[in-house]
N, CA, C, O and CB atoms as a CASP TS submission, in Angstrom:
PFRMAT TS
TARGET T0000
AUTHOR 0000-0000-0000
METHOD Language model
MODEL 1
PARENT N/A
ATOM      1  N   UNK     1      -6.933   2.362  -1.720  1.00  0.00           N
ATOM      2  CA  UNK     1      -6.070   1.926  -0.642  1.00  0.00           C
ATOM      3  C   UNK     1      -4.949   2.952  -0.465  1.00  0.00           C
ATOM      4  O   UNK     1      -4.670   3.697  -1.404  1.00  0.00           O
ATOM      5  CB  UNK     1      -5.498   0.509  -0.925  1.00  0.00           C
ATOM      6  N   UNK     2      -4.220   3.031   0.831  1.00  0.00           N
ATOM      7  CA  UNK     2      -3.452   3.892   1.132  1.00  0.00           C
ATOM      8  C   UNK     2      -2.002   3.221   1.277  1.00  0.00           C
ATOM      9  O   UNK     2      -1.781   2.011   1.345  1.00  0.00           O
ATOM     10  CB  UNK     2      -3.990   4.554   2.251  1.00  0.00           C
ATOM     11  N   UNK     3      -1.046   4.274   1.309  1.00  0.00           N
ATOM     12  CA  UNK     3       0.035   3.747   1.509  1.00  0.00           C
ATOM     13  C   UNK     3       0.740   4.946   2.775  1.00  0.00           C
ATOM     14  O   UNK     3       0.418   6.130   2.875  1.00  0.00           O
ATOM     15  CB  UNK     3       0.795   3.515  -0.034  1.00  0.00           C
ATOM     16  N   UNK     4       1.514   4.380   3.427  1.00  0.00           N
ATOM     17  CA  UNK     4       2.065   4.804   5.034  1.00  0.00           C
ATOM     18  C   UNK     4       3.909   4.566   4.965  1.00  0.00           C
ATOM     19  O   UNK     4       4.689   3.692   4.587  1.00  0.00           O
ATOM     20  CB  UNK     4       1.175   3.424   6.516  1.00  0.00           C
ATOM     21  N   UNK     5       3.964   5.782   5.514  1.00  0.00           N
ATOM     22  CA  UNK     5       5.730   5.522   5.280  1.00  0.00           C
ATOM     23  C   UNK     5       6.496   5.799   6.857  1.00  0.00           C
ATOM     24  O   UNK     5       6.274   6.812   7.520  1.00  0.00           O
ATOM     25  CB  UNK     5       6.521   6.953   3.893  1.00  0.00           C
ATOM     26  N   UNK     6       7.234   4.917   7.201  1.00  0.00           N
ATOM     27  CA  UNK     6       7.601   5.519   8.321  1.00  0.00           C
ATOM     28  C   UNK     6       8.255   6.726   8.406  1.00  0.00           C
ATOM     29  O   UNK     6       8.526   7.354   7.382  1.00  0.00           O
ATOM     30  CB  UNK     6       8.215   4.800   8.883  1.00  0.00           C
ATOM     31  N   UNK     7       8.529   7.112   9.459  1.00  0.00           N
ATOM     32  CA  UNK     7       9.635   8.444   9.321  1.00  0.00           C
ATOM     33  C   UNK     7      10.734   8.325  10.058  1.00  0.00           C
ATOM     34  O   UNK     7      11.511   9.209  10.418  1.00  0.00           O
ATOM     35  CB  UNK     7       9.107   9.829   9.774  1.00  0.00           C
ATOM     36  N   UNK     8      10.764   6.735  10.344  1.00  0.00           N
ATOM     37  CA  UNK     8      12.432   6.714  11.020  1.00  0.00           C
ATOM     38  C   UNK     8      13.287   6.461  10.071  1.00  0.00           C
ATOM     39  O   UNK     8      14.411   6.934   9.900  1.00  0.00           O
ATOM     40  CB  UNK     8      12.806   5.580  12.151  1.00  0.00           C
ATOM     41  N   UNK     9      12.444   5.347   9.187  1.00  0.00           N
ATOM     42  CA  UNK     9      13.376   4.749   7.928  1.00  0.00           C
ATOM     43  C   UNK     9      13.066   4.700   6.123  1.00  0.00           C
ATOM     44  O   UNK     9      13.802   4.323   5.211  1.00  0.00           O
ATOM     45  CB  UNK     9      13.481   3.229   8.324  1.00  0.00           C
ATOM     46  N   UNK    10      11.777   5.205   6.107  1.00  0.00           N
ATOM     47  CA  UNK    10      11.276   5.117   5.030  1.00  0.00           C
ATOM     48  C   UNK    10      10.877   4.192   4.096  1.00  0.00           C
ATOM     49  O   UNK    10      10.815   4.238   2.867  1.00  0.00           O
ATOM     50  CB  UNK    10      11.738   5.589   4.673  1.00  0.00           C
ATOM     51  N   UNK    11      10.475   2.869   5.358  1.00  0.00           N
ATOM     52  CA  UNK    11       9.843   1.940   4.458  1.00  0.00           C
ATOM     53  C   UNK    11       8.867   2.149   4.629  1.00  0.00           C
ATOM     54  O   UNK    11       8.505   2.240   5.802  1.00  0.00           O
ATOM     55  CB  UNK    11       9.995   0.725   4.460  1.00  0.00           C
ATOM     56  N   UNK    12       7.952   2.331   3.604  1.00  0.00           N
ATOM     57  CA  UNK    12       6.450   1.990   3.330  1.00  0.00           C
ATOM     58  C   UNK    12       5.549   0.862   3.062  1.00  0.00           C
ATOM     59  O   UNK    12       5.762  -0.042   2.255  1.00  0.00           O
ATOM     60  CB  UNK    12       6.210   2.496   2.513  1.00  0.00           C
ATOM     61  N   UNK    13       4.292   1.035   3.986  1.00  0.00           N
ATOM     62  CA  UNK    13       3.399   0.441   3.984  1.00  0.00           C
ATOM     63  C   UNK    13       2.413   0.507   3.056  1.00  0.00           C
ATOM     64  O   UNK    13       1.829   1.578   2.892  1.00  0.00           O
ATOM     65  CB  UNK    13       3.103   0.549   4.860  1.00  0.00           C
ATOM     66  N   UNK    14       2.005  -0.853   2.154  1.00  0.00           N
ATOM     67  CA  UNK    14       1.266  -0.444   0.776  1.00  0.00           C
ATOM     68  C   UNK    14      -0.208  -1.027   1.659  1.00  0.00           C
ATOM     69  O   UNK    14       0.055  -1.952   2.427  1.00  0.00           O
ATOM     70  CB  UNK    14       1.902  -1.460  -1.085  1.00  0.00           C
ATOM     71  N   UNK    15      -1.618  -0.618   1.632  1.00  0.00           N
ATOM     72  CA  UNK    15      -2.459  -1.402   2.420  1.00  0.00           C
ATOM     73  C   UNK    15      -3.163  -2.609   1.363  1.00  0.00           C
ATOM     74  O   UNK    15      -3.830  -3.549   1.795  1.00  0.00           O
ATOM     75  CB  UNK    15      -3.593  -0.353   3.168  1.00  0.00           C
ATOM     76  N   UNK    16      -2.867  -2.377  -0.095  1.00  0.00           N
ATOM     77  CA  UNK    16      -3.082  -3.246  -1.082  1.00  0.00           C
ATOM     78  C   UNK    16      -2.111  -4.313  -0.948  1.00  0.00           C
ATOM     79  O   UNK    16      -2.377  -5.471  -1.271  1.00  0.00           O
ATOM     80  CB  UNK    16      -3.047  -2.622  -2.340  1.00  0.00           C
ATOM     81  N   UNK    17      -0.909  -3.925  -0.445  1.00  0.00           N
ATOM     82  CA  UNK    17      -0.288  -5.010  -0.472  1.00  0.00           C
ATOM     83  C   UNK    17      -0.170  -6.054   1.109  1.00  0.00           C
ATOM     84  O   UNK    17       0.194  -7.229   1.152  1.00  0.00           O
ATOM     85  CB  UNK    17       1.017  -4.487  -1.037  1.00  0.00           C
ATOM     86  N   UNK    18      -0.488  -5.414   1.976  1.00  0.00           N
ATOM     87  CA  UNK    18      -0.083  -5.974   3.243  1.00  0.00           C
ATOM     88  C   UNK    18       1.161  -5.893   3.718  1.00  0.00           C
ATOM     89  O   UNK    18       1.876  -4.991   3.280  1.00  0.00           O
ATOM     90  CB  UNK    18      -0.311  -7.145   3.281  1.00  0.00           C
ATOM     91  N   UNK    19       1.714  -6.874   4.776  1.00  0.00           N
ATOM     92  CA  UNK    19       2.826  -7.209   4.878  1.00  0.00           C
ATOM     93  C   UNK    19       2.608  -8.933   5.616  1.00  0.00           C
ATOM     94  O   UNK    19       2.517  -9.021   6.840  1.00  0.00           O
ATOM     95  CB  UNK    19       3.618  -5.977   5.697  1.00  0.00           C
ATOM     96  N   UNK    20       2.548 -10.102   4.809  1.00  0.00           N
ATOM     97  CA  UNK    20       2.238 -11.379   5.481  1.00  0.00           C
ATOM     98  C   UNK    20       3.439 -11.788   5.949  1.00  0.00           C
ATOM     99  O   UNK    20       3.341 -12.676   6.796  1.00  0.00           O
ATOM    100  CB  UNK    20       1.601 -12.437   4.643  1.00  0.00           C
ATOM    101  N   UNK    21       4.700 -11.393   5.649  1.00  0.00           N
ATOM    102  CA  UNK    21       5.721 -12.002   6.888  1.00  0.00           C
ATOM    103  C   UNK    21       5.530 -11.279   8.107  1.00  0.00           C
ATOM    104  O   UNK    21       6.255 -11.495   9.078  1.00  0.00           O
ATOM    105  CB  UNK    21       7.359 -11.876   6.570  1.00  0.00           C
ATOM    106  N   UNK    22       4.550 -10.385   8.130  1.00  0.00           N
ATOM    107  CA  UNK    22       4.354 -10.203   9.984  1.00  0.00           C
ATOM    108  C   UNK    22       3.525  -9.990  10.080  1.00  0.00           C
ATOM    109  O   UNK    22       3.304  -8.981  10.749  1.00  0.00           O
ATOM    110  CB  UNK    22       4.911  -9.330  10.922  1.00  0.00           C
ATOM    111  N   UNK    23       2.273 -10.795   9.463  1.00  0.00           N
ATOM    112  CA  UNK    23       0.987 -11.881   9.876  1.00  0.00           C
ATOM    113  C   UNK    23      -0.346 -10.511   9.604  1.00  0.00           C
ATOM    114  O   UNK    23      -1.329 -10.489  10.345  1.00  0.00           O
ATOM    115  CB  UNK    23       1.135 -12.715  12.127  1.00  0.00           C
ATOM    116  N   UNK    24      -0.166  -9.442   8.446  1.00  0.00           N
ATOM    117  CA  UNK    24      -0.770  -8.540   7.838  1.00  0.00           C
ATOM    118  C   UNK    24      -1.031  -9.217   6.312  1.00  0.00           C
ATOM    119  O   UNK    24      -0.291  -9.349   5.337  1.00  0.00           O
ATOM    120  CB  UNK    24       0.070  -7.217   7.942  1.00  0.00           C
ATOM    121  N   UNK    25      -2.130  -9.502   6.515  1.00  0.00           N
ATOM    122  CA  UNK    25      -3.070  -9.814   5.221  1.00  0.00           C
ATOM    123  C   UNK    25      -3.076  -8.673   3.887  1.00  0.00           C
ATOM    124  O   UNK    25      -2.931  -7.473   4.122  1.00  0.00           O
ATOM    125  CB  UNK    25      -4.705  -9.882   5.834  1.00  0.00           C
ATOM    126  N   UNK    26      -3.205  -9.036   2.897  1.00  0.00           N
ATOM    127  CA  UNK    26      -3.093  -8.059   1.872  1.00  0.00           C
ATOM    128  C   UNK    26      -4.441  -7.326   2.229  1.00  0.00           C
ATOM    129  O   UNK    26      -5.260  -7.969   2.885  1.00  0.00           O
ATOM    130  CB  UNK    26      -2.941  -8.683   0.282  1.00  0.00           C
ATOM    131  N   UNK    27      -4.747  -6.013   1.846  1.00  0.00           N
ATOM    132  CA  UNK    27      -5.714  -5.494   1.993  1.00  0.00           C
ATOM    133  C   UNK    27      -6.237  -5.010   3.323  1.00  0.00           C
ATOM    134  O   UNK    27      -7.448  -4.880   3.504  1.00  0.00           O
ATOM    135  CB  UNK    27      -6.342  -6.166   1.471  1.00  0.00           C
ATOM    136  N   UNK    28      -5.569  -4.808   4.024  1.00  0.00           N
ATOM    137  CA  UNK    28      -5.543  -4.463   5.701  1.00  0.00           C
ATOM    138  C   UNK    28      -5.158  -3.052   5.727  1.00  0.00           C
ATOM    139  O   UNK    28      -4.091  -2.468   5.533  1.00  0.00           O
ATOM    140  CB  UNK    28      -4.363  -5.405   6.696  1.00  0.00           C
ATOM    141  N   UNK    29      -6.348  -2.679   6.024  1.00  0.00           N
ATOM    142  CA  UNK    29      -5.894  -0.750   6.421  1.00  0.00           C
ATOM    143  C   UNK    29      -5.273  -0.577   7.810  1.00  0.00           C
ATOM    144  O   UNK    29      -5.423  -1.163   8.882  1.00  0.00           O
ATOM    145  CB  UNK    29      -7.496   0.476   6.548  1.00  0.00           C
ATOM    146  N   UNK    30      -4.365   0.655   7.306  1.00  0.00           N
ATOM    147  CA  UNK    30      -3.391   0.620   8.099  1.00  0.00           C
ATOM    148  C   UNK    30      -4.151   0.538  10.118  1.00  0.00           C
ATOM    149  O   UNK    30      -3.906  -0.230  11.048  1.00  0.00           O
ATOM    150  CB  UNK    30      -2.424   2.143   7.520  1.00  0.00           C
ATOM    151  N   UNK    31      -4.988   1.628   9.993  1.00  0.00           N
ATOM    152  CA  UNK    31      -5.764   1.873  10.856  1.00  0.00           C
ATOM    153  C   UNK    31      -6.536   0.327  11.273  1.00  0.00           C
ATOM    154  O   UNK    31      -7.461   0.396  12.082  1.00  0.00           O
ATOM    155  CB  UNK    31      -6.624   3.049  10.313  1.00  0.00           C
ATOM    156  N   UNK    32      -6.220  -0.809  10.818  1.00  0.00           N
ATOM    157  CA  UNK    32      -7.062  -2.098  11.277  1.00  0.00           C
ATOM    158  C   UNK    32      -5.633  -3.260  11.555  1.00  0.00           C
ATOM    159  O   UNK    32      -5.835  -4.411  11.942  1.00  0.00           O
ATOM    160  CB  UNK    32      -8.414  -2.720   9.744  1.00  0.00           C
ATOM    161  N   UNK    33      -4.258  -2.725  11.286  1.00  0.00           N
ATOM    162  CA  UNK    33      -3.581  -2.636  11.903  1.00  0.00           C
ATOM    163  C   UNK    33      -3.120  -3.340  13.161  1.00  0.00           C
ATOM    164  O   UNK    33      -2.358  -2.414  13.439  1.00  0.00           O
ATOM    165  CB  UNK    33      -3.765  -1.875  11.875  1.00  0.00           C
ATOM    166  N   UNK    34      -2.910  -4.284  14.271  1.00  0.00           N
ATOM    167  CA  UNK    34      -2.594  -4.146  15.946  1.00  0.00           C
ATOM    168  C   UNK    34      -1.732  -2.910  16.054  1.00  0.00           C
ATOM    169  O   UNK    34      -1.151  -2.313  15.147  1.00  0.00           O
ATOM    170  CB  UNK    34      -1.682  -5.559  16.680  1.00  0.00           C
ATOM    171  N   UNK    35      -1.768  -2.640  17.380  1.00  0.00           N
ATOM    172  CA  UNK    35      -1.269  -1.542  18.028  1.00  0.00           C
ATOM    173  C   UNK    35      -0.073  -1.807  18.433  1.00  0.00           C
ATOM    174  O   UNK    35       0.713  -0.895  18.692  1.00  0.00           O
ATOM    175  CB  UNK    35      -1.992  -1.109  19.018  1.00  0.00           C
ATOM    176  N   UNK    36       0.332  -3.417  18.581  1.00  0.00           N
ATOM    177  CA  UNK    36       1.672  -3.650  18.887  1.00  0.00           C
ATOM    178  C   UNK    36       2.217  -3.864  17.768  1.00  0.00           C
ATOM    179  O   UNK    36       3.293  -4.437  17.946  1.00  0.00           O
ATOM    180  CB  UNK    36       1.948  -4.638  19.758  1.00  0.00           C
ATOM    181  N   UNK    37       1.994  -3.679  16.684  1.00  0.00           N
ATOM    182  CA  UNK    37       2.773  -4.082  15.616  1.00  0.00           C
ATOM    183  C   UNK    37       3.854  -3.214  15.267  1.00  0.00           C
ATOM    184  O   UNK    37       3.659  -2.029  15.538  1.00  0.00           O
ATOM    185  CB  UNK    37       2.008  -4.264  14.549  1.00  0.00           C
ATOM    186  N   UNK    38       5.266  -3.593  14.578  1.00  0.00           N
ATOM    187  CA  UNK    38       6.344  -2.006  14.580  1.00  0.00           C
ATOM    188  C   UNK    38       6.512  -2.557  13.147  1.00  0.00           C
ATOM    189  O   UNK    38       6.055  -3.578  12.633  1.00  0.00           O
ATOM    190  CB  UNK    38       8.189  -1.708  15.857  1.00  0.00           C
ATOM    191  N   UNK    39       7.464  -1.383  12.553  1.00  0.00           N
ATOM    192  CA  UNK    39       7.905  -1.288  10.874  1.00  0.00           C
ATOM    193  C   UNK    39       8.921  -2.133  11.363  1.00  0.00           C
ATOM    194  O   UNK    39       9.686  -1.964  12.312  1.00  0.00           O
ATOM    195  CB  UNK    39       8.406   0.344   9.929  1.00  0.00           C
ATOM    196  N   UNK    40       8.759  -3.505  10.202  1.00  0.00           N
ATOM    197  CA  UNK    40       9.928  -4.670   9.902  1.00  0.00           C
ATOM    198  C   UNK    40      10.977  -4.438   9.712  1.00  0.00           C
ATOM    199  O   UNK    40      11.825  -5.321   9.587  1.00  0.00           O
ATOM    200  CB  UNK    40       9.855  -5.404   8.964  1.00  0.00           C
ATOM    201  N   UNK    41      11.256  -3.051   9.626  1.00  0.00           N
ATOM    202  CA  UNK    41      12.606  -2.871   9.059  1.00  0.00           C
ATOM    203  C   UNK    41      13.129  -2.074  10.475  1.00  0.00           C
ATOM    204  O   UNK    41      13.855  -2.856  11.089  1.00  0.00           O
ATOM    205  CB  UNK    41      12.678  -1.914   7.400  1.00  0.00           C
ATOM    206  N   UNK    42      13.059  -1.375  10.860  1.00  0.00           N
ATOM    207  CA  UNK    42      13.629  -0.751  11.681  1.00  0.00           C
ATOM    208  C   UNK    42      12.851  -0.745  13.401  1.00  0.00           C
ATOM    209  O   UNK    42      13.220  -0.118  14.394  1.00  0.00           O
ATOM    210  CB  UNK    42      13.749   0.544  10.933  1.00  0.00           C
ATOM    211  N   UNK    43      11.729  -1.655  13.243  1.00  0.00           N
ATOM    212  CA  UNK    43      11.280  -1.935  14.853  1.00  0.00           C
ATOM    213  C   UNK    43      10.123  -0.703  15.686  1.00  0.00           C
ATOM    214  O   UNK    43       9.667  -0.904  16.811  1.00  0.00           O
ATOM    215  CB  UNK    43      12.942  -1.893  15.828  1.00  0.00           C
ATOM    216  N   UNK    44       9.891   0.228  15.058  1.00  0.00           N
ATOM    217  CA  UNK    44       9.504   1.654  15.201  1.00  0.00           C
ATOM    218  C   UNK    44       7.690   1.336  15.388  1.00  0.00           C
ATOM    219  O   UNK    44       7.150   0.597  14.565  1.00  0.00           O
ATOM    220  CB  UNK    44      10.083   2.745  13.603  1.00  0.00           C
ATOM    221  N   UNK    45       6.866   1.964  16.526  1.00  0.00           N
ATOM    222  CA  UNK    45       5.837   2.005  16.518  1.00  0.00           C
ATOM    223  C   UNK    45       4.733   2.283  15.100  1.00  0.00           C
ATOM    224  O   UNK    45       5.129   2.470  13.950  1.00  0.00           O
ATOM    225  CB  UNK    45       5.881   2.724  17.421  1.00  0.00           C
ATOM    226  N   UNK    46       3.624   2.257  15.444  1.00  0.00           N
ATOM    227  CA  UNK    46       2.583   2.588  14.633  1.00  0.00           C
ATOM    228  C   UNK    46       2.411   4.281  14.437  1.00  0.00           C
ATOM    229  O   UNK    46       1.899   4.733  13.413  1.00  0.00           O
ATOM    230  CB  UNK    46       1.323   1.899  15.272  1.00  0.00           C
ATOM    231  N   UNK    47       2.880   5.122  15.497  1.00  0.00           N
ATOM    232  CA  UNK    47       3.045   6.146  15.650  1.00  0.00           C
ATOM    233  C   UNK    47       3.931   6.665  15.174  1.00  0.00           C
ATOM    234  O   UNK    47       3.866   7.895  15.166  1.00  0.00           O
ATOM    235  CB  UNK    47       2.991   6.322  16.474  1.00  0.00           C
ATOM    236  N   UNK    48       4.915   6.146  14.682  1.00  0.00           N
ATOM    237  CA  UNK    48       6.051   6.987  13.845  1.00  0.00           C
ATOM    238  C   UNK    48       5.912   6.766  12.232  1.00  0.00           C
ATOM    239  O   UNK    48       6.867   7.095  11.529  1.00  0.00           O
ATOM    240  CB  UNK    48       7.670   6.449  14.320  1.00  0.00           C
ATOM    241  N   UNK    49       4.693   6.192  11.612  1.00  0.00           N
ATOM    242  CA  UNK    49       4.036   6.643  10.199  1.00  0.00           C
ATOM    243  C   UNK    49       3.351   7.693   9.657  1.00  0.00           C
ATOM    244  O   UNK    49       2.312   7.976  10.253  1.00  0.00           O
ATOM    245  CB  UNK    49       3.310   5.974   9.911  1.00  0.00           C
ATOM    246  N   UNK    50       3.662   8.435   8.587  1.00  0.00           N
ATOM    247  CA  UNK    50       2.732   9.051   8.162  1.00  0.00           C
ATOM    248  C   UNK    50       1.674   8.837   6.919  1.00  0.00           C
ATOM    249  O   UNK    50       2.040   7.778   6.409  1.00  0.00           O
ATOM    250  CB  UNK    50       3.274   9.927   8.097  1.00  0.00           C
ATOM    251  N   UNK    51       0.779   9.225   6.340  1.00  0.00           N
ATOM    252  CA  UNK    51       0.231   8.420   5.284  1.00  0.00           C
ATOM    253  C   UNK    51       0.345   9.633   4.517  1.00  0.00           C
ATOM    254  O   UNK    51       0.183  10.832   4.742  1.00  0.00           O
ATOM    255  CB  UNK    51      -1.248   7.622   5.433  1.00  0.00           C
ATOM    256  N   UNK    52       0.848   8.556   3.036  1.00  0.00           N
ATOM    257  CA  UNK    52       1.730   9.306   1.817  1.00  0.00           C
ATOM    258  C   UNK    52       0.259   9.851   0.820  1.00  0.00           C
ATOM    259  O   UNK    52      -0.777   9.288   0.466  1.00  0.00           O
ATOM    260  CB  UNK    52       3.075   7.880   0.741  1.00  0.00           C
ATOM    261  N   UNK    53       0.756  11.035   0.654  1.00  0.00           N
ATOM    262  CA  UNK    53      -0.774  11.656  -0.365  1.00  0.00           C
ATOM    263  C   UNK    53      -0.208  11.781  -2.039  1.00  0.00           C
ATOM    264  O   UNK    53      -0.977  12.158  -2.924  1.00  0.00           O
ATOM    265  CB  UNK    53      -1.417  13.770   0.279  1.00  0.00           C
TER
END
């Protein structure tokens, strides 16, 4: 599983972990994702992540 960090604010997305307070199941790749969805913390598209190596 991957993990995704934004680059406005630097919270990261674990895909092992999900995010279920905004209706992301544990185990959800980032790429399976909605398209309207933004980083909880700062509101920021799907487009302003990068995935952490």
């Amino acid at each position: 599983m991957k993990r995704w960090e934004c680059i406005a604010c630097g919270w990261v997305y674990d895909e092992e972990k999900g995010h279920p307070d905004s209706g992301v199941a544990p185990g959800t790749r980032f790429e399976d994702i909605p398209e309207d969805w933004t980083c909880p913390l700062c509101g920021v598209g799907k487009d302003e992540f990068e995935e952490l190596t």
